[in-house]
C-alpha positions as CSV (number, residue, x, y, z in Angstrom):
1,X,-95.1,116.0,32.4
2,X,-96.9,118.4,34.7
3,X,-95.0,118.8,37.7
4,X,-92.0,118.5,39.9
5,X,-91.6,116.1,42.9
6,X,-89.5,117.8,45.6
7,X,-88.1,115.9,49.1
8,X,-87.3,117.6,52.1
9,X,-84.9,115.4,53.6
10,X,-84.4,117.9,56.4
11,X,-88.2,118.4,57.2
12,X,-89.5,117.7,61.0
13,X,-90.5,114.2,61.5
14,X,-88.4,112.6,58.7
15,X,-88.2,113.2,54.9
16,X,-91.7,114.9,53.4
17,X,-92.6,115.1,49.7
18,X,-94.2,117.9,47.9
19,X,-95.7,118.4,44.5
20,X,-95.8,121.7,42.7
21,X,-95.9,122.8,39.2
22,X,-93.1,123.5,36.7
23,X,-93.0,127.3,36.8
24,X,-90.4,129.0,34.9
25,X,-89.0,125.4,34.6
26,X,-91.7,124.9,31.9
27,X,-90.9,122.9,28.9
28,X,-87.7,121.5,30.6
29,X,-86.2,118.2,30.3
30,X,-82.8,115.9,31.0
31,X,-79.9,118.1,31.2
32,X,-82.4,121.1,30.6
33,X,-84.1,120.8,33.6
34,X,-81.1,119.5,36.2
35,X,-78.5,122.1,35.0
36,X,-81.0,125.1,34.8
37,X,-82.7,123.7,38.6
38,X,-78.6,123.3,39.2
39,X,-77.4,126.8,38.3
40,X,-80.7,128.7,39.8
41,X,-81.4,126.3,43.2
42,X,-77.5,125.3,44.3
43,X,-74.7,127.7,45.2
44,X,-71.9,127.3,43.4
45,X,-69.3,127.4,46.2
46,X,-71.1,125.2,48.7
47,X,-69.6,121.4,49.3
48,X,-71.5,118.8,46.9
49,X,-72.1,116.6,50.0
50,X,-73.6,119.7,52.6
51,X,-77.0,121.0,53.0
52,X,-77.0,122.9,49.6
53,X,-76.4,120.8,47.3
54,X,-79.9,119.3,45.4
55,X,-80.1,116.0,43.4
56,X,-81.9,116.2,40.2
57,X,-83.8,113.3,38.6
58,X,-85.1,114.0,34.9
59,X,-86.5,112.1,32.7
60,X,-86.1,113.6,28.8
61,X,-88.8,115.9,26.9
62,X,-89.1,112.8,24.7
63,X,-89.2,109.7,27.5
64,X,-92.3,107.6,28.3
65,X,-93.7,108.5,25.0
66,X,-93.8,106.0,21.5
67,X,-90.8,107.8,20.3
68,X,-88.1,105.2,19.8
69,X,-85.3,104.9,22.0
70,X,-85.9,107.8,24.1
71,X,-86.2,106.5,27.3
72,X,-83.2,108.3,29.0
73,X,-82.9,109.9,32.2
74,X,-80.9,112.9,33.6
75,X,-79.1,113.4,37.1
76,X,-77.6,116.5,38.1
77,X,-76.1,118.0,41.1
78,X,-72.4,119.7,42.0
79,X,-70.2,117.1,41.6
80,X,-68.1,116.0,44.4
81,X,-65.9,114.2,42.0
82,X,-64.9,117.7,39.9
83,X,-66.5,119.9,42.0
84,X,-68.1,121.3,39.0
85,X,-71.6,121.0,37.9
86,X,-72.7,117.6,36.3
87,X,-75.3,115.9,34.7
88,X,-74.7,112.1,34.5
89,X,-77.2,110.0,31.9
90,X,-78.7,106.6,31.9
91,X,-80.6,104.3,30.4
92,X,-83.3,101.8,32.0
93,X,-86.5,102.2,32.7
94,X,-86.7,105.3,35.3
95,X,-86.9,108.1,33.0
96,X,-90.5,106.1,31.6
97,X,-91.9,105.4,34.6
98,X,-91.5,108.7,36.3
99,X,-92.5,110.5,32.9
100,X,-95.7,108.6,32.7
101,X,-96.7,109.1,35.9
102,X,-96.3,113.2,34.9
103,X,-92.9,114.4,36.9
104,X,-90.7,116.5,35.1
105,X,-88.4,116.3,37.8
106,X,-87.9,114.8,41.3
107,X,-85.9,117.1,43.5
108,X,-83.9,116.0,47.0
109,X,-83.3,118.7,48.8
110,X,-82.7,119.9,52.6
111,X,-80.0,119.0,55.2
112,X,-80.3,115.2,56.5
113,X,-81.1,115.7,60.4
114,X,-80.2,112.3,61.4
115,X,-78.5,108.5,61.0
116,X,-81.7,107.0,59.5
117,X,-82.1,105.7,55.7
118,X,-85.2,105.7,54.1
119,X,-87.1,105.2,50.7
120,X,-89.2,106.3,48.4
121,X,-92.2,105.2,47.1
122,X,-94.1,107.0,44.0
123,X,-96.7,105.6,41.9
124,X,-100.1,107.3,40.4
125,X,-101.8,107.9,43.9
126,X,-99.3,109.1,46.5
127,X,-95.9,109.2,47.3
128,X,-94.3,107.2,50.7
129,X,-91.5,108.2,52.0
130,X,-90.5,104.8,54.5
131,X,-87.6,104.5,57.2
132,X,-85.5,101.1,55.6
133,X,-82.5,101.0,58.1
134,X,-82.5,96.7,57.4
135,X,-81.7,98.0,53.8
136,X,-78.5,99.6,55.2
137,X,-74.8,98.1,53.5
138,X,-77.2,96.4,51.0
139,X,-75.3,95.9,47.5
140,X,-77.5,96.9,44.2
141,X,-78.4,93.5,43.4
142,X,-79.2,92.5,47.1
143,X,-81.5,95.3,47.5
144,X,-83.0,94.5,44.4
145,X,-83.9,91.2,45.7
146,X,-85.4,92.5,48.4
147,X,-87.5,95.1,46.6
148,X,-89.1,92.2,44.1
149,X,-89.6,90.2,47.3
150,X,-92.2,93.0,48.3
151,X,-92.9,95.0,45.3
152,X,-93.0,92.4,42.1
153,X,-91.2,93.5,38.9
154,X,-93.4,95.4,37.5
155,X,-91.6,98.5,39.4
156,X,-88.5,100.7,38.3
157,X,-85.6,101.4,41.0
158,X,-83.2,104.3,41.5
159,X,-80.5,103.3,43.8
160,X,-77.4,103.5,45.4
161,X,-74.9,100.3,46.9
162,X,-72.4,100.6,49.3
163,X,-70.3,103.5,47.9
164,X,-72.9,105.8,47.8
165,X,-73.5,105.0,51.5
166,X,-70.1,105.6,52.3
167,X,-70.3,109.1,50.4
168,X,-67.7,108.0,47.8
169,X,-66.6,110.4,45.2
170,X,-67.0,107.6,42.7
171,X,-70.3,106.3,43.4
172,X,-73.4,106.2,40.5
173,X,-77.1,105.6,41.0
174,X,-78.3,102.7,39.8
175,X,-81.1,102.4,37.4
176,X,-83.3,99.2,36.9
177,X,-83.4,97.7,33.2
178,X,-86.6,96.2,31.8
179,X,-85.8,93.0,33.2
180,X,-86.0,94.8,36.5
181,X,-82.1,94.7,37.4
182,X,-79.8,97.4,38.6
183,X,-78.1,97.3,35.7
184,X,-77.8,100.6,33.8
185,X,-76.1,103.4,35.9
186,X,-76.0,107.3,35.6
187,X,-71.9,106.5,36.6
188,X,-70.3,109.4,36.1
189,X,-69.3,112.3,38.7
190,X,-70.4,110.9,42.4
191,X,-73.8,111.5,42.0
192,X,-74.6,108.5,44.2
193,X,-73.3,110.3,47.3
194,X,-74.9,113.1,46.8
195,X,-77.9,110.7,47.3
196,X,-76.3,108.5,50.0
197,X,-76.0,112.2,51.7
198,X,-79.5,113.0,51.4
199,X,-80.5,109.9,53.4
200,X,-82.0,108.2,50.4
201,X,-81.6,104.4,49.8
202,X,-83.3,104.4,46.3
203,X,-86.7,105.3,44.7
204,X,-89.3,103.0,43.9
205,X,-91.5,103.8,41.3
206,X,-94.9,101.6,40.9
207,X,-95.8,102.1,36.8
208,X,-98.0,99.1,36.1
209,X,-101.0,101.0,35.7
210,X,-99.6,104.3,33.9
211,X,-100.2,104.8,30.4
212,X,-97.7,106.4,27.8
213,X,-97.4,110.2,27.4
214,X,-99.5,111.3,24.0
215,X,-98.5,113.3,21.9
216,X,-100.0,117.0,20.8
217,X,-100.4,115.7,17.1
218,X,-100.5,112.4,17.2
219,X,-100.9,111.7,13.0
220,X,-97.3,114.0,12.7
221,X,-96.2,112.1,15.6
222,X,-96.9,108.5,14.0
223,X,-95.0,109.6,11.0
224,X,-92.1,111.5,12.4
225,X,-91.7,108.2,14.3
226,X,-91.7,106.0,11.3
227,X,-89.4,108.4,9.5
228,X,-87.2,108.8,12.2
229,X,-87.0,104.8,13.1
230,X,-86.5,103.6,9.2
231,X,-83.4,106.4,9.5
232,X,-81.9,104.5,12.3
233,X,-82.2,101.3,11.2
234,X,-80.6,101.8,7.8
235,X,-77.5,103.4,9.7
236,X,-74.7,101.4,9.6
237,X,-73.6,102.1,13.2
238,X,-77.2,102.5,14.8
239,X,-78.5,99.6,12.4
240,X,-75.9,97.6,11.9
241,X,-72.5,97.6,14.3
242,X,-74.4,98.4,17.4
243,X,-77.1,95.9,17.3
244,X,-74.3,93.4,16.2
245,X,-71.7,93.9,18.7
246,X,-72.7,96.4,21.7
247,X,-70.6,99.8,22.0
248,X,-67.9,97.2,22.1
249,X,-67.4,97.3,18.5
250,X,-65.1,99.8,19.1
251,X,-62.3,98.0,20.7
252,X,-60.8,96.9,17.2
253,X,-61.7,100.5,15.6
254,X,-59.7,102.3,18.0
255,X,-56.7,99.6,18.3
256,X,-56.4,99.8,14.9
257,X,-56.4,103.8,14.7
258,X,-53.6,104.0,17.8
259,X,-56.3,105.6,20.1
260,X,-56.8,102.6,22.4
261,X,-55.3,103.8,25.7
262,X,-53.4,100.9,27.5
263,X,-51.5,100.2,30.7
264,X,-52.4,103.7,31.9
265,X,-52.1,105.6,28.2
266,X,-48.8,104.7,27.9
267,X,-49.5,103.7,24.3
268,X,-52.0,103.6,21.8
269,X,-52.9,99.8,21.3
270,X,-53.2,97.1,23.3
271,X,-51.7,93.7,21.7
272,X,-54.7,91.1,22.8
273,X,-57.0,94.1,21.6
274,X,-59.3,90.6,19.7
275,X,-59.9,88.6,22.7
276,X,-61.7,91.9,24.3
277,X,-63.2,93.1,21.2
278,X,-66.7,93.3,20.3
279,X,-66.7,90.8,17.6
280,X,-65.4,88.2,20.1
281,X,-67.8,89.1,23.4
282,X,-70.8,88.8,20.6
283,X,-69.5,85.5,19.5
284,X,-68.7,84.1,22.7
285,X,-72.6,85.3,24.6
286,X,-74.0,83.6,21.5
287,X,-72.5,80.2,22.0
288,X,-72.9,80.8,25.6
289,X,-76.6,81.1,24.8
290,X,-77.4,84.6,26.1
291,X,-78.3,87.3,24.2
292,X,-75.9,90.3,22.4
293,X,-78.7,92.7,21.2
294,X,-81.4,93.7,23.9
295,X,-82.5,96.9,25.0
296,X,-81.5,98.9,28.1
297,X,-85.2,100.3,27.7
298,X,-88.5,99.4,26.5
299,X,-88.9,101.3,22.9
300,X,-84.9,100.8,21.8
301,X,-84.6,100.6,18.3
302,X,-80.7,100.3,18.9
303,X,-80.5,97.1,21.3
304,X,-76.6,97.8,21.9
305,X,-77.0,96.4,25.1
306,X,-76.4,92.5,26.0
307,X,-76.5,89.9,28.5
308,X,-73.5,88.1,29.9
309,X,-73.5,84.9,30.7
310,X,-70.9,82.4,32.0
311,X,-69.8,78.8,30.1
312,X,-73.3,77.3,31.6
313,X,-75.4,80.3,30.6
314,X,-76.2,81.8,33.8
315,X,-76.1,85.6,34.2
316,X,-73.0,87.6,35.3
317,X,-73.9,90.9,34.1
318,X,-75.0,93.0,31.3
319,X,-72.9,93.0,28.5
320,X,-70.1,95.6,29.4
321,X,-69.8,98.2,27.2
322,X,-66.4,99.6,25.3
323,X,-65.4,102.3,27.9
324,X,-65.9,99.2,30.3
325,X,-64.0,96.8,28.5
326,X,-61.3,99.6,27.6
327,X,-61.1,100.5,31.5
328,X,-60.8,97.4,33.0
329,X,-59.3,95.8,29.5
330,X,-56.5,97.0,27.8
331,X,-56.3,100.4,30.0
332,X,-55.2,97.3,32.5
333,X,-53.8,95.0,30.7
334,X,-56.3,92.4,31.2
335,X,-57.6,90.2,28.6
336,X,-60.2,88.1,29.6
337,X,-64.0,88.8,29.3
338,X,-65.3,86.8,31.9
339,X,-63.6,88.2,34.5
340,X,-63.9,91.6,32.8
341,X,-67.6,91.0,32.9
342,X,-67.0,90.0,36.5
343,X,-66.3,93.1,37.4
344,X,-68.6,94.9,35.3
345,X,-70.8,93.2,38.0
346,X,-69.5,94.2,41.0
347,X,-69.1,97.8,40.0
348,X,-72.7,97.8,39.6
349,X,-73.3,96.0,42.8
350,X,-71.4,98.2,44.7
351,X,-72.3,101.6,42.8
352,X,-68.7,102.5,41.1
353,X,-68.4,104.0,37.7
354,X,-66.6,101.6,35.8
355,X,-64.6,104.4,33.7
356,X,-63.2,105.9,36.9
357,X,-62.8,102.6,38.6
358,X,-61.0,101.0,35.8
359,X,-58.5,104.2,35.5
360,X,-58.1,104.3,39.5
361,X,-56.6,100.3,38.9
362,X,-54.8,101.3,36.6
363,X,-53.1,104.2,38.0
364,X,-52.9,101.8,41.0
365,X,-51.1,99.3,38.8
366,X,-48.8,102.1,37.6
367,X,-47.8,102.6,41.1
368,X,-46.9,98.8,41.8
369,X,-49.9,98.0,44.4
370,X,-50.7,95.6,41.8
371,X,-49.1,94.0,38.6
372,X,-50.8,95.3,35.1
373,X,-52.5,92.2,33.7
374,X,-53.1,91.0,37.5
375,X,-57.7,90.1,36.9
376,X,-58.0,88.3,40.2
377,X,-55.6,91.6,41.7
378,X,-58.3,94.0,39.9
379,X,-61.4,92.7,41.4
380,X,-59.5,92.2,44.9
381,X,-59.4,96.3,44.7
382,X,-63.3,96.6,43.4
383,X,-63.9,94.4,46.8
384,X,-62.0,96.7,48.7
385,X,-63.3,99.8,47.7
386,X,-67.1,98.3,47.8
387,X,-66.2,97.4,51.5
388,X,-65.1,100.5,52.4
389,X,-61.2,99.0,53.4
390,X,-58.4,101.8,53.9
391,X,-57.5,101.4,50.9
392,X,-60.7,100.8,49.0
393,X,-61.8,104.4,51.0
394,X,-58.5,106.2,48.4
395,X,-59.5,104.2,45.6
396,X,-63.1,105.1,45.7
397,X,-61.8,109.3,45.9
398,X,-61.4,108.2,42.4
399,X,-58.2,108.5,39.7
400,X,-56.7,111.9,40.8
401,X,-56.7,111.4,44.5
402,X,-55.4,107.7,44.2
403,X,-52.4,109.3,42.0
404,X,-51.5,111.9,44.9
405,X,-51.5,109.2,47.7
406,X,-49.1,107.2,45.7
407,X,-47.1,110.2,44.5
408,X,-47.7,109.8,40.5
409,X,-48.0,112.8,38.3
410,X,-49.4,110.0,35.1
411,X,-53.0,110.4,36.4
412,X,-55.3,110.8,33.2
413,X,-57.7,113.1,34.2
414,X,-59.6,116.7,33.4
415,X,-61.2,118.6,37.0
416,X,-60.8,115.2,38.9
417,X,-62.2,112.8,36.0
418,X,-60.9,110.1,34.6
419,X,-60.7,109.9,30.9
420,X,-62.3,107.3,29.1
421,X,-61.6,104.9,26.3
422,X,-59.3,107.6,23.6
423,X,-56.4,108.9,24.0
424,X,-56.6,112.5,23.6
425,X,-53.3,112.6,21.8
426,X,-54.9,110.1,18.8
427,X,-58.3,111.2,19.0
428,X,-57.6,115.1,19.6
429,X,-61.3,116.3,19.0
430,X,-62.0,114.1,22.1
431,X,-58.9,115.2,23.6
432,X,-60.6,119.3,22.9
433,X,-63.9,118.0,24.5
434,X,-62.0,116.1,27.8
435,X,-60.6,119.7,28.5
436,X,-63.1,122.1,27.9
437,X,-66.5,120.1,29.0
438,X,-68.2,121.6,32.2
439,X,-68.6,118.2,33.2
440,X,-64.6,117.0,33.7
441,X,-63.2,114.7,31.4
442,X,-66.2,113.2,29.7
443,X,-66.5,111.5,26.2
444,X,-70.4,111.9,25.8
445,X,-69.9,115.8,26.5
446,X,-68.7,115.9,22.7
447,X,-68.1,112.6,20.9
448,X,-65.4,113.6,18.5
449,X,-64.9,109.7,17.4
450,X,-67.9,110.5,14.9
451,X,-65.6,112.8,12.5
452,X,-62.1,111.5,14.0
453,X,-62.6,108.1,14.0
454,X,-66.2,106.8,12.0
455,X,-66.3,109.1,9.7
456,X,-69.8,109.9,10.7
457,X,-71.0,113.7,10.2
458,X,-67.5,114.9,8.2
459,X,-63.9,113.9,8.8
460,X,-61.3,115.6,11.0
461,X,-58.0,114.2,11.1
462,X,-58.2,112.7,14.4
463,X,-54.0,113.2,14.4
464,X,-53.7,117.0,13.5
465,X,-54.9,119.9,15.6
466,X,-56.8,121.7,12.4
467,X,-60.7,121.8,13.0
468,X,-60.7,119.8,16.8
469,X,-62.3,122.8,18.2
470,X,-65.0,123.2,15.7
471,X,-66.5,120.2,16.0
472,X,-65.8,119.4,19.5
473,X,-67.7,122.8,20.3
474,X,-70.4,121.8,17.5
475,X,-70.9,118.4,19.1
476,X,-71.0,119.6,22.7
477,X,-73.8,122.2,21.6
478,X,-75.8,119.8,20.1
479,X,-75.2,117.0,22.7
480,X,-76.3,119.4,25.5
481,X,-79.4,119.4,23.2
482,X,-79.8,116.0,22.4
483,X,-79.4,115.6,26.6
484,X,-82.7,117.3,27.2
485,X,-84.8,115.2,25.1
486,X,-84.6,112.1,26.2
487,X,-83.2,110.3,23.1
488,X,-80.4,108.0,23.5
489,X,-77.2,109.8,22.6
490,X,-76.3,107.1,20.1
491,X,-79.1,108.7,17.5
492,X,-76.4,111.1,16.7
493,X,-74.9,108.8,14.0
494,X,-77.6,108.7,12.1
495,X,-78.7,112.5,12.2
496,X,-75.3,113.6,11.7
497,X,-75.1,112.2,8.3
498,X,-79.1,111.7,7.2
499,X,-80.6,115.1,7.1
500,X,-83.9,113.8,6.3
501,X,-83.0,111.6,10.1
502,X,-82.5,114.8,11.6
503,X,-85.8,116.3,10.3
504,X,-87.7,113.7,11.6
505,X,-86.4,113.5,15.1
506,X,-87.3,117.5,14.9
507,X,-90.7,117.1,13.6
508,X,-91.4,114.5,16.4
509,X,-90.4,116.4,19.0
510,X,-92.6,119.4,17.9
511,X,-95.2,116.7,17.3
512,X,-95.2,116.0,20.7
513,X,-94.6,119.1,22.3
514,X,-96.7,121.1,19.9
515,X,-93.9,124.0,19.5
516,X,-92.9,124.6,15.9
517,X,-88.9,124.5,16.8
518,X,-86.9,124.5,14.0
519,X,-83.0,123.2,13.6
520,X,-81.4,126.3,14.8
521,X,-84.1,126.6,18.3
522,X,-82.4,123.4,19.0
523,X,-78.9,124.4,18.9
524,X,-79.8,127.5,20.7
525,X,-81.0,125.0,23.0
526,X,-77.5,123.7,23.8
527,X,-75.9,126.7,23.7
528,X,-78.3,128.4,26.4
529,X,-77.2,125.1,28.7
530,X,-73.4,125.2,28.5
531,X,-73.8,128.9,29.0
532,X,-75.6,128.4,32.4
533,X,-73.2,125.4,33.3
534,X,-70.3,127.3,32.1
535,X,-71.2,130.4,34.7
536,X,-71.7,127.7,37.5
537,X,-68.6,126.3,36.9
538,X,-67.0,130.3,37.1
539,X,-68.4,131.1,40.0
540,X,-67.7,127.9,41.7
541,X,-63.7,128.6,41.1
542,X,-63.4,127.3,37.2
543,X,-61.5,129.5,35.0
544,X,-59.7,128.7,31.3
545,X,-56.7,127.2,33.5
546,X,-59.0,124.6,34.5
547,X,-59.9,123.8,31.0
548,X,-56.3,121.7,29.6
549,X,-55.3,118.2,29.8
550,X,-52.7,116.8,32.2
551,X,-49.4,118.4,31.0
552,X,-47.7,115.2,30.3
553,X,-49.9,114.7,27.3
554,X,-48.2,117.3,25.5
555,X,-44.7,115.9,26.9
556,X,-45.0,112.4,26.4
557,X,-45.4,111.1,22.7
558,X,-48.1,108.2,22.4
559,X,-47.0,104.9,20.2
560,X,-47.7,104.2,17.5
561,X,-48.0,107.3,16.1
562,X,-45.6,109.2,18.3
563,X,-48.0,112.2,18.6
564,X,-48.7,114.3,21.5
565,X,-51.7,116.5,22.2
566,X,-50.9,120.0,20.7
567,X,-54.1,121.8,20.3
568,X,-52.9,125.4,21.7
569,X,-54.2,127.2,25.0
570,X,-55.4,129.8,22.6
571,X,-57.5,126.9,20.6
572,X,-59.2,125.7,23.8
573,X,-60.0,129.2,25.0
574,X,-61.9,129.4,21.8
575,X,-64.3,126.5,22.5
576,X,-66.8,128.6,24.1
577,X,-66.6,131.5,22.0
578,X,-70.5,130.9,20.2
């Protein structure tokens, strides 16, 4: 990857595209390249929906090469959820497609000078940058009809549906799966507005006739590969649980621990925790005849994903995953798949991030607009806020703002985000990461479940404060890492507690690089990325009082247990002393 694609949305005559090389953005990838483009290109004060602001697309170091399950992509921008800097990840078949065809990066940029909507058409010998105003108020899947209509499958799509349109706080891009559906979805943050304010509809990208990236050393490659995949696949997470039963394996795990947030974290499990769980949505698609182990990308070794189906086997959506299930689940009080699964759908359809979507119900459920348990009530709201109603405009400002316009202080969130699926009070290393992330409450930022919950990489006692900000700082250094390359952050079971695992991945990625990095140019890696998101996030107005959790956490004891979060102001200070 040779070069950066930037879009002028402000340019005379319309939107106008321009290649140029990397520069000092060189050897950049993922959350590399879009926080380091971030913290240099966009002011830190300006509003994430003006002029300023710049959407980053980045594929990893790693993606549209032979290395497996490396095929994810990076989008960055100021938030206009937190108001922070953020880099949302995603899976599907983007981050291939636009590394094959040699862009490090694809840039929007400028002040939108008019009503219109256009798209954007890349492929190996020129980019097209269309007016598609018959396009406008088109949901995901709609406009995904319509691009196979003209374009065939053999194409990947970045999009946004309605809420990005309408400039919603809580609005994703959408990102086609192999199958060609918008499906997979960098959720997290608004980025989708940021898009929607740029003028763009989506991104087409024609790959049919790329080829994948080689490597520098392509005999270390081949066997860095096969080291690195036999490590996987003798996991028992990445080669066993996940394959099995989808991220959704967790549901029981976390019930069972007392970290399962339910009926807006009022307490720690959820009593139909089995009919949502993993073990039951596996055995249920299966007898449904679809499928519960298939790949969000070409290359992954993993296959948590799934497909959905209803009782005569026709799609509903992709399998939802465990913060999905847990958001519109037990964090509800709903027990029923299908119509979890429904909703799974139309989030993606409209462009909502089923995490903050999911909390916002339930918040709304907290403040009576709807009963808790109400399924048919809960997808009346995801309707509403994908139509852009009165309401549906407060719901889509996300949790936090939904919680002020009903006057409730119980809104779980860190800088605007919603939590996701464990509560920080039962899970505290999560609960460390939640407050102390640049990105706002986010579990992928530092997933402390390994050691709190799995087991994986060590144990910390997941109930006590001793050791939470060690390894949450640990795992958000190496997961700012792990980000740039490309690799799917789920690798990190198995090189947490395989050494030899860890090696390999290394040894490919200097295989096809040809750098000679070793373990600790890595983790200076994520430590030189936090730094340069952590001074964004300064200069845009985020100081250490930013950084805690909603005080009633430390107020209000969490059943079963009876704990409360108690890991000191001092403690979280600490985080980002390295």
């Amino acid at each position: 990857m040779d070069k950066v694609l930037r879009i002028n949305v402000g340019a005379d005559g319309g939107p106008k595209a321009k290649t140029e090389g990397l520069g000092e953005y060189a050897g950049l990838g993922g959350r590399a390249m879009t926080s380091l483009v971030v913290c240099k290109e966009v002011p830190p004060l300006c509003h994430p929906l003006g002029p300023e602001n710049k959407l980053v697309i980045a594929p990893g170091i790693m993606s549209g090469s032979a290395a497996p399950t490396s095929g994810r992509v990076s989008i960055g921008c100021k938030s206009p959820l937190t108001g922070t800097i953020k880099e949302a990840n995603s899976g599907g078949s983007g981050a291939q497609a636009l590394s094959r065809l040699g862009y490090a990066a694809v840039i929007l940029e400028g002040a939108r000078k008019n009503s219109d909507l256009y798209r954007i058409v890349i492929n190996s010998k020129e980019v097209r940058i269309e007016k598609c105003n018959d396009w406008r108020g088109l949901t995901n899947y709609d406009l995904n009809y319509r691009i196979r209509d003209e374009f065939g499958t053999k194409v990947s799509v970045f999009s946004i549906g309605t809420a990005g349109e309408m400039l919603m706080c809580n609005s994703t891009i959408a990102v086609t799966d192999p199958e060609c559906r918008p499906s997979r979805h960098a959720g997290r943050g608004g980025v989708g507005a940021v898009m929607g304010s740029k003028g763009i509809k989506c991104i087409i990208i024609e790959y049919e006739d790329t080829k994948m990236r080689e490597p520098k050393d392509a005999t270390k490659f081949k066997d860095a590969n096969k080291r690195f995949a036999e490590g996987l696949l003798k996991h028992g997470v990445t080669g066993q649980g996940l394959p099995a039963y989808g991220t959704n394996v967790l549901v029981n795990i976390l019930n069972e621990a007392g970290g399962l947030p339910t009926k807006n974290f009022s307490t720690g499990r959820f009593a139909d925790a089995d009919k949502i769980s993993g073990e039951t949505m596996a055995a249920t698609i299966t007898k449904r005849g679809g499928n519960p182990t298939h790949g969000c990308h070409r290359g992954c070794i993993i296959k948590c994903s799934g497909i959905y189906v209803d009782k005569d086997g026709k799609y509903i959506s992709k399998q939802p995953e465990y913060e999905t299930v847990w958001a519109h689940g037990a964090n509800c009080g709903i027990s029923d798949l299908d119509a979890i699964a429904e909703m799974d759908y139309w989030d993606d359809n409209y462009g909502l991030d089923t995490i903050e979507m999911g909390a916002t119900i339930a918040v709304a459920m907290d403040a009576g607009v709807i009963q808790f348990g109400d399924a048919k009530g809960a997808l009346n709201l995801i309707h509403e806020t994908g139509k852009g109603t009165h309401l549906g405009r407060i719901l889509g400002a996300g949790t936090a703002v939904t919680a002020k316009c009903f006057g409730l202080e119980r809104a779980p969130v860190v800088k605007g985000q919603a939590m996701p699926a464990y509560d920080p009070r039962a899970v505290k290393g999560q609960g460390v990461t939640y407050a102390t992330t640049t990105m706002g409450a986010d579990h992928t930022a530092g997933y402390a479940v390994t050691a709190n919950i799995l087991g994986v990489g060590g144990t910390v006692d997941p109930l006590k404060p001793a050791g939470q900000v060690e390894l949450s700082r640990n795992l958000q250094i190496a997961t700012a890492a792990l980000d740039s390359t490309g690799w799917c952050l789920f690798i990190a079971f198995a090189i947490l507690d395989q050494p030899e695992t860890f090696q390999a991945m290394v040894d490919s990625l200097n295989a096809m690089t040809g750098l000679s990095l070793t373990a600790d140019d890595v983790n200076e890696l994520g430590k030189k990325i936090l730094r340069a998101e952590k001074d964004f996030n300064e200069k845009a107005g985020f100081g250490p009082q930013q950084d805690r959790l909603p005080m009633y956490f430390s107020r209000e004891a969490l059943a079963p247990h009876g704990v409360k979060f108690d890991v000191s102001d001092a403690d979280l200070d600490a985080v980002y002393k390295f």
